[in-house]
C-alpha positions in Angstrom: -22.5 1.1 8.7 -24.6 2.1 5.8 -26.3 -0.7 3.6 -25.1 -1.8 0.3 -26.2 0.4 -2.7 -26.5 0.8 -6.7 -26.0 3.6 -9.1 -29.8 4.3 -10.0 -27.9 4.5 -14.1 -26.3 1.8 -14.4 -27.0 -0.7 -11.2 -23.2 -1.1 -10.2 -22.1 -1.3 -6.6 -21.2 1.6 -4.8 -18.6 1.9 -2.3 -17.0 4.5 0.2 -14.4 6.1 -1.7 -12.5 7.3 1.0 -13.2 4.9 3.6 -14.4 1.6 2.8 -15.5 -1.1 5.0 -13.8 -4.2 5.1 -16.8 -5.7 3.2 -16.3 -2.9 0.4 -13.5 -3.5 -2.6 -11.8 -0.9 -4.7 -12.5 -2.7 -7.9 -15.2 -4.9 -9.2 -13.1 -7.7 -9.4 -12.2 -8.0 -5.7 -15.4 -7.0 -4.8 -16.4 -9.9 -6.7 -14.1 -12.7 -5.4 -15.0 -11.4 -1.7 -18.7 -12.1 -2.6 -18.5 -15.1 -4.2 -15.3 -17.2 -2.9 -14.8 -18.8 0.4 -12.3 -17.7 2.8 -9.4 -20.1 2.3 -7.0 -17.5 0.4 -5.4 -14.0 0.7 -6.6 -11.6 -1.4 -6.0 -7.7 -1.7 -5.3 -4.9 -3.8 -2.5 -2.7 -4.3 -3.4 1.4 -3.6 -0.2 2.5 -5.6 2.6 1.3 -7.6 5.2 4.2 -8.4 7.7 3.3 -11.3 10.9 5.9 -12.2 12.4 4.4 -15.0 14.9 7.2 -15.3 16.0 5.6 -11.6 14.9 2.2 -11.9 13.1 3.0 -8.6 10.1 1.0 -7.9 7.7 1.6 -5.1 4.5 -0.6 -4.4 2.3 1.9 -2.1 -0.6 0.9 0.4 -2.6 3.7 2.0 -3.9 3.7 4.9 -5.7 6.2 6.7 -4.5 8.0 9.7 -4.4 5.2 12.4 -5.9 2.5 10.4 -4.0 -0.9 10.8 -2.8 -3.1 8.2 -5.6 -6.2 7.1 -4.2 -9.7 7.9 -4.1 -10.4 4.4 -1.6 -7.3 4.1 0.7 -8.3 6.7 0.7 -11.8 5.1 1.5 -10.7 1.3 3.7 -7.4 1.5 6.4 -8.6 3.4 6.3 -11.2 0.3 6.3 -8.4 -2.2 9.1 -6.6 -0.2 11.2 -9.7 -0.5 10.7 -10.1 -4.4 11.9 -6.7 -4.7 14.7 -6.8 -3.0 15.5 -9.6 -5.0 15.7 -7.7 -7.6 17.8 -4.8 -6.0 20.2 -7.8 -5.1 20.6 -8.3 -8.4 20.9 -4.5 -9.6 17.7 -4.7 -11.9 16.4 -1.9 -9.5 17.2 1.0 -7.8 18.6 0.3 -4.3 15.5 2.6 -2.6 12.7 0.6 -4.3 10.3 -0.8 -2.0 7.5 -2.0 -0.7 5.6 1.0 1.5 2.6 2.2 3.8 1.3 5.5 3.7 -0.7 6.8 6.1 -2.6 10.1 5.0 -6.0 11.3 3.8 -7.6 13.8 1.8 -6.0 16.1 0.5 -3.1 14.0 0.9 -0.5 16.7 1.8 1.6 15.0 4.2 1.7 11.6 5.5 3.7 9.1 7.6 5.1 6.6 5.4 7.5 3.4 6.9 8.7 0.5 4.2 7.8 -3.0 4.7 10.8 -4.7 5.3 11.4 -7.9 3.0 11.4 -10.6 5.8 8.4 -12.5 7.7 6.9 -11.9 9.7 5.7 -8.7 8.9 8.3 -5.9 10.4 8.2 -2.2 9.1 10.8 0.1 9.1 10.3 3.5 10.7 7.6 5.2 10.0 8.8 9.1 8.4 6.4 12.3 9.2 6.7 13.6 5.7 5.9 17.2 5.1 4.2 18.4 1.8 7.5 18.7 -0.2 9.1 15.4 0.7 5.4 14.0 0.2 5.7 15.5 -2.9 9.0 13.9 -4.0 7.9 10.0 -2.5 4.8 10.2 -4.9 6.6 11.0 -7.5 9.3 8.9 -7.4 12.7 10.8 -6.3 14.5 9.6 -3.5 13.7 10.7 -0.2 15.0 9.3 3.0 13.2 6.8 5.2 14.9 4.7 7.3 15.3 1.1 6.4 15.6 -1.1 9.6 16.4 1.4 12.1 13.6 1.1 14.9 12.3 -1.8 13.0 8.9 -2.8 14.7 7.0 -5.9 14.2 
């Protein structure tokens, strides 16, 4: 693990971009409540949030890298998000494939396997989808691409 480092301009913290340590935050702010707070909450960021409003389609996104496991945190608060969502599908505010997803894939992000947390506790996912460049494509930008919701579900 490399030690903690400043910008020799400016002093802020610097972090590994593309594959942090579970000590390292994406934005000052986390990395600042991780330093500072005691461990007694959940806290964690959101990687992605894709919003179509010509669909009303609504996708919150977490990346992961190839193989890399969800925090505990995670598996506490997105099956939350996933059922606030589909709250809001329930009530036809969005768009029917609006979601809360994982997407596993690294630089240069190409293709990746993607599976949609499924709005129930505790944590179940549905199955993940190899997605080749074009349907990649058409997740991150917010047309509707199929991914199995339920089927093979796994905890």
């Amino acid at each position: 693990m490399c030690s903690t480092q400043n910008c020799h301009e400016c002093g802020d913290r610097l972090i590994h971009q593309g594959s942090r340590g579970r000590d390292e935050s994406s934005s000052a702010l986390g990395q600042h409540i991780h330093d500072e707070y005691p461990k007694v909450f959940d806290w964690m960021d959101i990687d992605g949030v894709i919003y179509k409003r010509s669909k009303r389609l609504l996708r919150l996104i977490e990346h992961k890298d190839p193989g890399r496991p969800l925090s505990a945190s995670q598996t506490r608060v997105l099956p939350i998000l996933a059922m606030g969502l589909k709250s809001l599908v329930d009530e036809g505010q969005l768009h029917e494939r609006s979601g809360v997803y994982v997407a596993w894939t690294s630089a240069p992000f190409g293709t990746a396997s993607v599976a949609q947390v499924m709005p129930k506790n505790p944590l179940t996912m549905g199955s993940a989808v190899a997605m080749c460049p074009s349907d990649f494509d058409l997740f991150k930008t917010g047309e509707i691409v199929v991914i199995p919701i339920g089927d093979g579900a796994k905890s």
